[in-house]
VMD Tcl script that draws the C-alpha trace (Angstrom):
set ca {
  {-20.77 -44.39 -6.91}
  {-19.04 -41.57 -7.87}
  {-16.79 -41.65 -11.25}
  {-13.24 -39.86 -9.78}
  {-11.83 -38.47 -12.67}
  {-8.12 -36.62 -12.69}
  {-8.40 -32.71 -13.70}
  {-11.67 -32.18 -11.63}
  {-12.38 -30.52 -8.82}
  {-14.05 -33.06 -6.00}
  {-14.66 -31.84 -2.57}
  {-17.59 -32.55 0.53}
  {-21.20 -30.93 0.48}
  {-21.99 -31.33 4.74}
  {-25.84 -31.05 4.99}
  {-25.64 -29.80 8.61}
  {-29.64 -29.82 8.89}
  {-29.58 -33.93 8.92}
  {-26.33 -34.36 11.22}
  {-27.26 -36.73 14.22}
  {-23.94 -36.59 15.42}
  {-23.01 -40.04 15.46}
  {-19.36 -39.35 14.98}
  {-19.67 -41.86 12.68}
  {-17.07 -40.04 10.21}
  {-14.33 -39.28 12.76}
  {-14.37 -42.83 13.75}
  {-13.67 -43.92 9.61}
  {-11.55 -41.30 9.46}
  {-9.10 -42.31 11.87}
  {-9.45 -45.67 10.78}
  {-8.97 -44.96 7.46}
  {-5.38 -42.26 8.57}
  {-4.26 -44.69 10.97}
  {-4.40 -41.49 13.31}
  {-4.29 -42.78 17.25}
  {-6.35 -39.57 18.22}
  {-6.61 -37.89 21.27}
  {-7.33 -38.85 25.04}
  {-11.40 -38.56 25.11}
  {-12.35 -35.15 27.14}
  {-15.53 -34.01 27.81}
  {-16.42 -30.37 28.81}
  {-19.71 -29.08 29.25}
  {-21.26 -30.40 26.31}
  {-21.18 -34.28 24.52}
  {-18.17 -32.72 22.56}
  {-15.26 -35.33 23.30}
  {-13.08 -34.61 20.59}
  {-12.83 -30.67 20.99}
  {-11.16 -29.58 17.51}
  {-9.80 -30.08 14.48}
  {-6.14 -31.38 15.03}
  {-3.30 -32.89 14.07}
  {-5.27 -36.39 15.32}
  {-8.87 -35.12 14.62}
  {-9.04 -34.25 10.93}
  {-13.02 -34.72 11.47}
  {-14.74 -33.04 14.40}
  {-18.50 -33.15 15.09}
  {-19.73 -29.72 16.81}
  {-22.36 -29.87 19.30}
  {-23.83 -26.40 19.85}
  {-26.55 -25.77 22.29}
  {-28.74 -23.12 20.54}
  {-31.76 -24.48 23.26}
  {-32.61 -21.43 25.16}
  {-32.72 -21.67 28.93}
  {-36.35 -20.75 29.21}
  {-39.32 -23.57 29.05}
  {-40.92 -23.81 25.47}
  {-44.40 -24.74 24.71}
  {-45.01 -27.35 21.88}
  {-44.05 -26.44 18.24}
  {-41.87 -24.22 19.56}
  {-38.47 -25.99 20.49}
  {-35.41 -25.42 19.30}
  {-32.63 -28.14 18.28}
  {-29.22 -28.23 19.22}
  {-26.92 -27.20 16.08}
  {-24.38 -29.52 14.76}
  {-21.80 -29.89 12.53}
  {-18.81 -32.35 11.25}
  {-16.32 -29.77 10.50}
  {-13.17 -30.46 8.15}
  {-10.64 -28.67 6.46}
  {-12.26 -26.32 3.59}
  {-9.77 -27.21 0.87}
  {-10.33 -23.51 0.10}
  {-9.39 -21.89 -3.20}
  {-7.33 -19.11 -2.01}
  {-5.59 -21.56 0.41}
  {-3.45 -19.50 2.95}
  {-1.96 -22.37 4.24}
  {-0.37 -22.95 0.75}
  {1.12 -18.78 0.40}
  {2.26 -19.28 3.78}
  {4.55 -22.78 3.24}
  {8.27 -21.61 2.73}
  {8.97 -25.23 1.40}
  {6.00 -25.54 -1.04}
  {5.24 -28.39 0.93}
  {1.75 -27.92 0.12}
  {0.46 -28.27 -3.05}
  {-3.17 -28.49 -4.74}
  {-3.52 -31.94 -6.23}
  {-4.82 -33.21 -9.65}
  {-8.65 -33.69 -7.99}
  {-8.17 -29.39 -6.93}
  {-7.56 -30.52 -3.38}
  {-5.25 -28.91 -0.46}
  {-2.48 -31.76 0.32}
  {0.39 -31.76 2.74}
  {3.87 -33.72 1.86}
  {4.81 -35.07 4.93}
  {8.08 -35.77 3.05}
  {8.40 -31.80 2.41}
  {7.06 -30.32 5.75}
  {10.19 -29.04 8.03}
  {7.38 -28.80 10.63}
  {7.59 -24.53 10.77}
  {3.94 -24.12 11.83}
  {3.82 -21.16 9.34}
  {0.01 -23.10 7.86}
  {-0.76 -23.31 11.57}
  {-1.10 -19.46 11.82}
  {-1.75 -18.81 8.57}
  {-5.30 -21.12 8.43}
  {-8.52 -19.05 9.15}
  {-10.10 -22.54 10.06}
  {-7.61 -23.68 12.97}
  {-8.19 -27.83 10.69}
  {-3.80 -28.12 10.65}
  {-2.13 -29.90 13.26}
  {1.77 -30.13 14.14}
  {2.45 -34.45 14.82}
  {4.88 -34.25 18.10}
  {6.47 -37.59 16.80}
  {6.96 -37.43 13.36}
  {7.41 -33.35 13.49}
  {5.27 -32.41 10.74}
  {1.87 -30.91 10.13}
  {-1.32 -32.92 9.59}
  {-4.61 -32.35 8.23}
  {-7.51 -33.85 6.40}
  {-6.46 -34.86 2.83}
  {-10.30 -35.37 1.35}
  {-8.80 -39.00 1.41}
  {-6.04 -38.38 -1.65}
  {-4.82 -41.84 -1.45}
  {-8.51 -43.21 -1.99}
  {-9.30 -41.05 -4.60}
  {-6.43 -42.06 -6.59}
  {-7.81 -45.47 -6.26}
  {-11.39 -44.65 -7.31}
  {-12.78 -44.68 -4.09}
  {-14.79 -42.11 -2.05}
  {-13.50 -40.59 1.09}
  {-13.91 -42.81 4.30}
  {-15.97 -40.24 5.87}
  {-18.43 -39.59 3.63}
  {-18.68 -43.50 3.28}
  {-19.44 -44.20 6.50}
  {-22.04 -41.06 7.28}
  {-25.55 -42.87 8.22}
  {-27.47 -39.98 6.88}
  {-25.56 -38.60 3.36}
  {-24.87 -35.74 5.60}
  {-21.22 -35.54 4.20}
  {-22.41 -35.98 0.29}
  {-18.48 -36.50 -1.74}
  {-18.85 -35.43 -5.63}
  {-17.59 -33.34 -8.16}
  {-17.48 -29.91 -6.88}
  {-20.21 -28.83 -9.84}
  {-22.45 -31.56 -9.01}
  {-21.96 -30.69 -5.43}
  {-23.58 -26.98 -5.83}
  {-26.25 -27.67 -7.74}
  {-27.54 -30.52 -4.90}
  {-26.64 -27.45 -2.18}
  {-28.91 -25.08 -4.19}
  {-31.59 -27.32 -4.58}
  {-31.70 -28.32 -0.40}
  {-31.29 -24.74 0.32}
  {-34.42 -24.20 -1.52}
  {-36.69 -27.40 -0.56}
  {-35.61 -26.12 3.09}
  {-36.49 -22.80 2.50}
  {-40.15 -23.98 0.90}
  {-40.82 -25.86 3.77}
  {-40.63 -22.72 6.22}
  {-37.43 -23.58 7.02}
  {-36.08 -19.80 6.38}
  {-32.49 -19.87 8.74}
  {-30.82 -22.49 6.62}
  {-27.95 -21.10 3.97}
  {-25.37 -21.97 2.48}
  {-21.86 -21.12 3.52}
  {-18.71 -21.58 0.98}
  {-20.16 -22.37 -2.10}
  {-19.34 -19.66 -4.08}
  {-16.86 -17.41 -4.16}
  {-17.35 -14.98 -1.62}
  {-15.46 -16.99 1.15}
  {-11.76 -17.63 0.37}
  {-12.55 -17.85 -3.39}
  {-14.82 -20.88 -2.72}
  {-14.34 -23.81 -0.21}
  {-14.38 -27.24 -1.97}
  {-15.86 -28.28 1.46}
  {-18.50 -25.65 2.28}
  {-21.98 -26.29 3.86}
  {-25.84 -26.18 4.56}
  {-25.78 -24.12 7.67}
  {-28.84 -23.82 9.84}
  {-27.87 -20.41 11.41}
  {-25.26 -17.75 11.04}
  {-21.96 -18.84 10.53}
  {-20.52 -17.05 13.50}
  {-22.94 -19.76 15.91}
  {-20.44 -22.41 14.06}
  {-17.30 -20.11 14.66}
  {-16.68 -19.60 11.09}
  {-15.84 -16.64 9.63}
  {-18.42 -15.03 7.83}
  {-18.00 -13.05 4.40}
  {-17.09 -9.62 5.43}
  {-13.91 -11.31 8.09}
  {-12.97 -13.63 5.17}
  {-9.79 -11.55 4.41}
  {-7.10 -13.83 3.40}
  {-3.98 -13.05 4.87}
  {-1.27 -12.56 1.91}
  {2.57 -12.98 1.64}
  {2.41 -10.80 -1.83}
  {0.48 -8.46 -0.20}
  {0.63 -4.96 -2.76}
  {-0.95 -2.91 -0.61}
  {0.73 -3.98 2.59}
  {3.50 -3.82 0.90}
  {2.75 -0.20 -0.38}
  {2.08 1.06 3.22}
  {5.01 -0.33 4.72}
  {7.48 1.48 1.84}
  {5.46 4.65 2.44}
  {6.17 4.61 6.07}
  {9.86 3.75 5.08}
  {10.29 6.61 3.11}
  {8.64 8.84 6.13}
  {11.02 7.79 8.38}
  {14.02 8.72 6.23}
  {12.54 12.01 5.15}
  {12.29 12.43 8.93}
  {15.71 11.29 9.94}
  {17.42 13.71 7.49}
  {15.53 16.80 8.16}
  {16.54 15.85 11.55}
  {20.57 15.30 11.02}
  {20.51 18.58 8.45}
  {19.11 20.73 11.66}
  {21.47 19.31 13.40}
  {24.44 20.44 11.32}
  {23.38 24.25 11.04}
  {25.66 26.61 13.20}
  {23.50 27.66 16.32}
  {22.22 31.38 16.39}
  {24.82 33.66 18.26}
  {23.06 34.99 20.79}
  {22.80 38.62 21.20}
  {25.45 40.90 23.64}
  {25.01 43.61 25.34}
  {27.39 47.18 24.37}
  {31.33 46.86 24.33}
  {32.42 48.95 27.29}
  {34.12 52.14 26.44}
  {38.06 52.83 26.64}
  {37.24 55.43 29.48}
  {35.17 52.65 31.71}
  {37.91 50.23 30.80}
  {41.05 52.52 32.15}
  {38.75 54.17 35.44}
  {39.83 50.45 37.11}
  {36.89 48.72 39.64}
  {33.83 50.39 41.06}
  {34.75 51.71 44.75}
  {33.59 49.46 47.39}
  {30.37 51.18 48.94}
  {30.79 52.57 52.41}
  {30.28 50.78 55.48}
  {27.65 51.98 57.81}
  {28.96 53.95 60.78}
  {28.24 53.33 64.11}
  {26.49 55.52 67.34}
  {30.37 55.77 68.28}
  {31.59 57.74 65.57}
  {28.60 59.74 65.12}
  {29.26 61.22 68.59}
  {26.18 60.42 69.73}
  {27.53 58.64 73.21}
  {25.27 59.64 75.74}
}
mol new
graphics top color blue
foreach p $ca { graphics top sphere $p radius 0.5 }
foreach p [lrange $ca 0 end-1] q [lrange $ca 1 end] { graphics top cylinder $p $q radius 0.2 }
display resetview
């Protein structure tokens, strides 16, 4: 049992190496939320649920890593898969994007949405690099996974983590919650077990994910973003904000040299020499004579 005390960070560890995929934490979940869910669809895989939602605020990902081609023994290759959640990330974008402040970090360093606050903008939508925030048709606000607040206030553990069958989801203080990582990473990594990493729990991704995970490939095979893509997107953005004031100033600079061009008298163009008084007063040319015919040339036979 985990001591939840106010002022410290708590978050998930998800052990993806021991996932069975029992869906076992999106049923307590939506228990726990009172969230009706979706309509069950199934594509090509056991994957029913699909994504992370307004209704899904826990979604198991099966991913077939089995290659196509028959495999001898010792040398097969298990599906991947993963109970993906909102990150409760550190450099939350969701939060810089909210024009209401309707999102806040709480006293346990967790991402939280007022419903209360939300005027249902879908600014977080875009803004999350995780796709976990849903917009709720009937109540017309934005949903997501709180890391249980209401639970935590009470003392108790998140429902998800709860109700996992294998400690796959571990809940802790975010400290504690490393150190375990570390030490898994490295057991796995003793036992031959090279592919397995870790993915959010240090800074390097969003300024640390207070969910993050044991990953058993690269992150891309989960479709996260990896390290080098983790750019957060910014509303104080200096440099963007630089560039665009540059290009300002351009365009000004432009538009003036243009408008002062355009004010300059044109160049007289050059004419040719003033006639003289003598060509003026000798009156037109004489008409050229007209051609005379065999007639008048006397030349009638």
């Amino acid at each position: 049992m985990v001591n939840i005390t106010p002022g410290k960070a708590y978050g998930f560890f998800t052990d993806t190496s021991v996932c069975i995929g029992c869906k076992a934490c999106e049923v307590a979940c939506k228990e726990w939320n009172l969230l009706q869910g979706n309509p069950p669809v199934f594509g090509d895989g056991y994957d029913n649920t699909g994504s992370l939602d307004a209704q899904n605020w826990r979604h198991v990902k099966f991913i077939d890593n089995v290659p196509d081609e028959t495999t001898v023994a010792g040398q097969g290759k298990a599906w991947l898969m993963m109970s993906d959640v909102c990150k409760h990330c550190q450099h939350a974008s969701c939060m810089e994007a909210c024009p209401t402040g309707a999102i806040i970090r709480t006293e346990f360093d967790t991402v939280f949405i007022q419903p209360n606050v939300c005027n249902g903008c879908r600014d977080c939508i875009a803004a999350c690099p995780y796709d976990v925030i849903g917009i709720d048709e009937n109540r017309g606000v934005v949903q997501k996974c709180t890391l249980c607040y209401d639970r935590l206030q009470g003392g108790l553990e998140p429902a998800c983590a709860k109700a996992c069958p294998t400690e796959s989801i571990m809940f802790g203080s975010v400290e504690e919650l490393r150190a375990t990582a570390r030490r898994r990473v490295s057991d796995l990594h003793d036992q031959g077990i090279t592919q397995a990493r870790l993915y959010g729990e240090d800074d390097k991704v969003y300024g640390g994910l207070n969910a993050f995970f044991l990953l058993m490939d690269e992150p891309e095979k989960y479709k996260l973003p990896n390290a080098e893509n983790a750019v957060l997107p910014r509303r104080n953005n200096l440099g963007g904000y630089l560039g665009v004031l540059g290009t300002a100033i351009l365009a000004v600079v432009g538009g003036l040299v243009a408008l002062r061009r355009r004010r300059q008298p044109a160049v007289a163009t050059p004419k040719g020499p003033e006639p003289t008084a003598d060509a003026a007063s000798a009156g037109p040319p004489a008409p050229a004579p007209e051609p005379r015919t065999e007639t008048e040339t006397g030349d009638e036979r």
